[in-house]
N, C-alpha and C positions, 0 to 999 in steps of 0.2 A: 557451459551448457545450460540449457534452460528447459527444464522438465513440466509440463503443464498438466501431469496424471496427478488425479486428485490422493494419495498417498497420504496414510496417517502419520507417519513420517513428520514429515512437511507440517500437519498441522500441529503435533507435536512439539518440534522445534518453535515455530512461532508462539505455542501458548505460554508454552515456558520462558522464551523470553519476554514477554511484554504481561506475562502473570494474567494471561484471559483464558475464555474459555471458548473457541469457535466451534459450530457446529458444523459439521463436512457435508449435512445433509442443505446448510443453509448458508456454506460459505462456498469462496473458489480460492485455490491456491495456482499461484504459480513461482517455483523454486528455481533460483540459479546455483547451479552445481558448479564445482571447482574439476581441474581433468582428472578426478582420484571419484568424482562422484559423490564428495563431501558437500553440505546445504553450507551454501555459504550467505545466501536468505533466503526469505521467504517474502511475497507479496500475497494480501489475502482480501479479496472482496467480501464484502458482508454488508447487511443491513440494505439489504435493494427494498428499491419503491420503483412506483412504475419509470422515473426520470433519474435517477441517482442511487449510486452504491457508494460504500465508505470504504477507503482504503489503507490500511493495513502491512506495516514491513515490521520485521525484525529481521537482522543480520548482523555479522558477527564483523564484518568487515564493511568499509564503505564500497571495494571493488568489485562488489556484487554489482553492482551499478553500469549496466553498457550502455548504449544506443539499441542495441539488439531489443534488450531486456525492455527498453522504455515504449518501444515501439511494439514490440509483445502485450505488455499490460495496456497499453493505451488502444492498443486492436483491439483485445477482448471488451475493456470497458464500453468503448465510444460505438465499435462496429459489430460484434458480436453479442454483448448484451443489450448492446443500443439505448446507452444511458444519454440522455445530455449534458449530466454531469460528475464529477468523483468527488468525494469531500473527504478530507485527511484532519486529521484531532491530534496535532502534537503536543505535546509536554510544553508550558511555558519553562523556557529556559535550557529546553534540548536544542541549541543553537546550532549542532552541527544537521541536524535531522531538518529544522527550520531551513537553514544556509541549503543543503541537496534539495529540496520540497521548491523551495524558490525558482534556483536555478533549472529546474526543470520544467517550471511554466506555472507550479499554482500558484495564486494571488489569496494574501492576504484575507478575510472576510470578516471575522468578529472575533471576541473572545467570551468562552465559554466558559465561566466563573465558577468554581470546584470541579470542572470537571474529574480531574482526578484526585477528588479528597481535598486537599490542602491548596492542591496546584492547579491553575486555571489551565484550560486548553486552549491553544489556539487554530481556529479553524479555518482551514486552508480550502481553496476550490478550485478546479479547472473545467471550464467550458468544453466543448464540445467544438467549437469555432474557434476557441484559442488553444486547442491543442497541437503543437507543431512535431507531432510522435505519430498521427495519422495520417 
C-alpha cells in the first residue's frame, strides 16, 4: 500500500534511518506500507528550486520497490510538482542502492567529493523526457 499523507511517522522512520533531519513543513513523503500497515520505506522530496527536487529513500527492505510505487513518486515529482528533474546523492560504495537508482532510469552525473564526511557522493539524475514511470 502506498500512503502519500504527510505523517510524522514517515518522516521519523526516514530520519533515523539515513541520520538527517527533514523538515515536513519543507519536505514530501511518500511511504509504502506492507498489508499489516508497517513503513517498509520511505521516499522524501526535498530541497526544490524552481526545476529540481532531491530525492530521498530509506527502507528497511528492497520490496518496498513496485512499479506502482515508481510511477507514484515519478507522478508527483515530474507532473504534480513539475520539476524537470530529480537528483539522488548516494553513498559511494552503497552498490545495492546504486544497482535499484540505475535500473530504474537515473544516469550517472558526477561525483560529489566528501559529500558525506569521509565518503564521496555520487550524484544521480533523471530527466523529465527520460522518465519512463510517467
Amino acid at each position: 500500500m502506498i500512503d502519500i499523507k504527510q505523517r510524522q511517522e514517515y518522516f521519523d522512520f526516514v530520519n533515523a534511518g539515513l541520520n538527517v533531519k527533514f523538515d515536513p513543513n519543507q519536505s514530501v513523503c511518500i511511504a509504502s506500507l506492507d498489508d499489516f500497515g508497517r513503513i517498509m520505506g520511505v521516499v522524501v522530496f526535498s530541497g526544490f528550486t524552481e526545476y529540481n527536487c532531491e530525492l530521498s529513500v530509506f527502507s528497511n527492505t528492497p520490496k518496498f520497490i513496485t512499479r506502482n510505487l515508481l510511477k507514484v513518486i515519478f507522478h508527483y515529482a515530474f507532473i504534480t510538482a513539475n520539476k524537470r528533474r530529480v537528483t539522488a546523492i548516494v553513498e559511494d560504495g552503497n552498490n545495492k542502492a546504486l544497482d535499484i537508482d540505475r535500473r530504474v532510469g537515473f544516469v550517472h552525473e558526477s561525483v560529489a567529493k566528501n559529500w558525506y564526511g569521509d565518503v564521496d557522493g555520487i550524484v544521480l539524475r533523471m530527466l523529465r523526457e527520460d522518465c519512463k514511470w510517467v
